[in-house]
N, C-alpha and C positions, 0 to 999 in steps of 0.2 A: 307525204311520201317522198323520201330522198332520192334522189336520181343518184345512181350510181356515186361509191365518195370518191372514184377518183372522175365521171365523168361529168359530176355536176348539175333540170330541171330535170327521190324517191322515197321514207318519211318525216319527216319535217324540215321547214324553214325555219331559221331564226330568224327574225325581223331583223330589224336594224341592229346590227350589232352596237353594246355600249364599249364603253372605254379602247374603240378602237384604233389602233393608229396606220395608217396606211403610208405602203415605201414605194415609189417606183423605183426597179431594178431592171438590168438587163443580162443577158444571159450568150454562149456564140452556141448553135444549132447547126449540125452538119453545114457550117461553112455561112453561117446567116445571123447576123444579129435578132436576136428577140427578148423586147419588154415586156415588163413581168409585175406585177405590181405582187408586193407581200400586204397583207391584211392580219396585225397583230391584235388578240383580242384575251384580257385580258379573263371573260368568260370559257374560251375554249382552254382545256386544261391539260388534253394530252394530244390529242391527232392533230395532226399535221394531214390540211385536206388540198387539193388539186385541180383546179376547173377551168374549163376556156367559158367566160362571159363576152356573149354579144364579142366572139373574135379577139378576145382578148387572155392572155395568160394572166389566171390569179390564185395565188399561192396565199391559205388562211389557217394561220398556226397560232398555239399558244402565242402571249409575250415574251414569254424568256427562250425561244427558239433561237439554236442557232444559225450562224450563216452556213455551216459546213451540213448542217443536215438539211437543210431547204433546197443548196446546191446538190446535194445529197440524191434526193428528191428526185429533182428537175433531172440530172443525168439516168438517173434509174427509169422515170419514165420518157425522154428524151421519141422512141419511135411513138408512142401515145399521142404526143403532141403536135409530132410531125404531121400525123393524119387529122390530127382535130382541125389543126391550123390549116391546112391543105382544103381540108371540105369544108369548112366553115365559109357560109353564106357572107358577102361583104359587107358592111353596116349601111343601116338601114339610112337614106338620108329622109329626110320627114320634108317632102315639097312633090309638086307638082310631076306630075311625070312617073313618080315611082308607084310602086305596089306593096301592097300588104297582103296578110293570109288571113281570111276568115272564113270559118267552119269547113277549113282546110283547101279552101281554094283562093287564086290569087284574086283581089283587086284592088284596080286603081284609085290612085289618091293625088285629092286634089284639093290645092289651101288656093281661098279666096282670100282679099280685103274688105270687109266690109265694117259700115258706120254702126257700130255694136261695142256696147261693152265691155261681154265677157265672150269668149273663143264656143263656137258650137262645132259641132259633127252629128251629119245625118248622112244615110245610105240610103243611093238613089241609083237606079240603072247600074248594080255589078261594079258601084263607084262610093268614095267615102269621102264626101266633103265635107274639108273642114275649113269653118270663117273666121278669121282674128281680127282684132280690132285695128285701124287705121295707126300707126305709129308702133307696131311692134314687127319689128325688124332685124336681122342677125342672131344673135344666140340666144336674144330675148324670143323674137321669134318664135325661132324651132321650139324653146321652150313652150312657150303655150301651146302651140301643137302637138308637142308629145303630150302635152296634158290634157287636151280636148280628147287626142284618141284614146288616150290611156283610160278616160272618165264613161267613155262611150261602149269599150272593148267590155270594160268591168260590168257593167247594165248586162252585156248579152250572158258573160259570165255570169253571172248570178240568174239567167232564165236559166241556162243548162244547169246548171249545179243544181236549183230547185228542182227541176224536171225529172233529174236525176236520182235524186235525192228520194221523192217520192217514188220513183221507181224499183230502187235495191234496196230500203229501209225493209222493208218489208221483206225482203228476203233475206239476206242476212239475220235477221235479226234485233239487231243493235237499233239505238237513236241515239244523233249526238245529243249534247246538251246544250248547243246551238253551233249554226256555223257563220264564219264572212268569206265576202272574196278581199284577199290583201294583193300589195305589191309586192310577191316572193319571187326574185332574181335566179335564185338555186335550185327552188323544188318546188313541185307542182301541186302538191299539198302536201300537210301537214296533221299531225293528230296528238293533240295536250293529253296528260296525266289526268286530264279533266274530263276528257270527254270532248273538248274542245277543236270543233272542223275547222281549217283553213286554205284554201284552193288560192292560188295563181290566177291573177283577172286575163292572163294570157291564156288563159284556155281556150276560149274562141276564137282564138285561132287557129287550131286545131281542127280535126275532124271532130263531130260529136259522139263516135265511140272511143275516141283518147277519151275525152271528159265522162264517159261511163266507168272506165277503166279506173280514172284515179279516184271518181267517187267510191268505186265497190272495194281497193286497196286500202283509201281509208276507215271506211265504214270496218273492216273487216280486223281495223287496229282496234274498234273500240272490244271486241272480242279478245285478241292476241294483240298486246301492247309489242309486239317486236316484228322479230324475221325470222323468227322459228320456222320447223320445217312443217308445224302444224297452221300457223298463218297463211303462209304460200296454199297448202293444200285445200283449206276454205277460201282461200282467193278465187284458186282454179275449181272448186266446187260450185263456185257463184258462178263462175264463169270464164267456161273453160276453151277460150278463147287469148285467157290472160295471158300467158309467157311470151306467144307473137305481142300482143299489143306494147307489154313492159318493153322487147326490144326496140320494136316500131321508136316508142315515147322516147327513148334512153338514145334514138339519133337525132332526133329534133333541137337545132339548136336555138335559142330565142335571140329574136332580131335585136330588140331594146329592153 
């Protein structure tokens, strides 16, 4: 499901982009410098897309895109950004003291040292500990910790998505012809020419009717491969609670 093209997690991710090449740029905004990164992809062939990631502006166009249309862009959406930037959550730092969102409520996180290893995370008391091994420190560090959490977050994701799963398959209709949960930056799931499910292991943290929501928008592709006006109307047929929920999803920005 791509999230909106110019606001970024409603239908598909592209995984890893290939032959991409990445520019940091900078841009002046009603009186304020702001960095921009361009993401040239050699796959995307006509749109020029728009997103604030994790607080950051990022600009993903063809390769042979020029600079006057990207600048282009950026001045034409210039109030878009102002407010993205404005409301966007601060980055997340991955230590002690801070918080996280699971199944849409805040909890605290907390990285130990211990004689281990490989890095764990368990939830305990409304709390998400996580323990790294003795000698990992600074950006090696945070490193393994975003990966503890991230390994952790995906486990819960894949309960909901299952649970989910089993729950609108049957209404709808439709059965993929298999799913996973990946790590998709941009959209909250996704659905192949195949048949093929793929959901954001960031979903848990989220409420678990956002994760009902994007399961029944995908499911409802394997029927309408698009955004037709007949897709939406079997979205909201399933459930007709969808157009709040799609707004609800389309504020949410993801921490990391």
């Amino acid at each position: 499901m791509r999230r909106d093209r110019i606001a970024g997690p409603a239908r598909g991710l592209r995984p890893s982009e290939s032959a991409v090449v990445r520019e940091p740029r900078r841009f002046q905004l009603g009186g304020r410098t702001v960095p921009y990164t361009v993401v040239r992809s050699a796959r995307r062939t006509r749109t020029i897309q728009l997103s604030i990631e994790a607080g950051a502006v990022v600009v993903r166009a063809p390769a042979a895109t020029s600079e006057a249309a990207i600048e282009s862009l950026l001045s034409r959406r210039a109030a878009w950004i102002t407010s993205r930037l404005d409301t966007a959550p601060p980055p997340v730092r991955l230590e002690s003291g801070h918080s996280l969102s699971f199944f849409g409520r805040d909890i605290a996180l907390t990285v130990s040292v211990a004689q281990i290893r490989y890095p764990t995370a368990r939830y305990c008391q409304q709390s998400l500990q996580v323990d790294v091994p003795i000698g990992k420190t600074g950006s090696e560090g945070e490193a393994v910790v975003a990966l503890a959490i991230s390994l952790w977050y995906r486990q819960r994701t894949r309960f909901l998505v299952r649970r989910a799963l089993a729950r609108w398959t049957p209404v709808v209709g439709r059965s993929p012809v298999t799913w996973s949960v990946r790590d998709q930056k941009r959209r909250w799931g996704s659905c192949s020419a195949t048949g093929v499910l793929r959901f954001n292991w960031r979903l848990s943290m989220l409420h678990p009717h956002l994760t009902d929501y994007v399961v029944v928008h995908e499911l409802c592709h394997l029927r309408h491969p698009n955004h037709s006006a007949s897709f939406w109307q079997l979205v909201e047929q399933v459930m007709p609670e969808a157009p709040r929920l799609r707004q609800e999803l389309r504020r949410i920005i993801l921490p990391f």
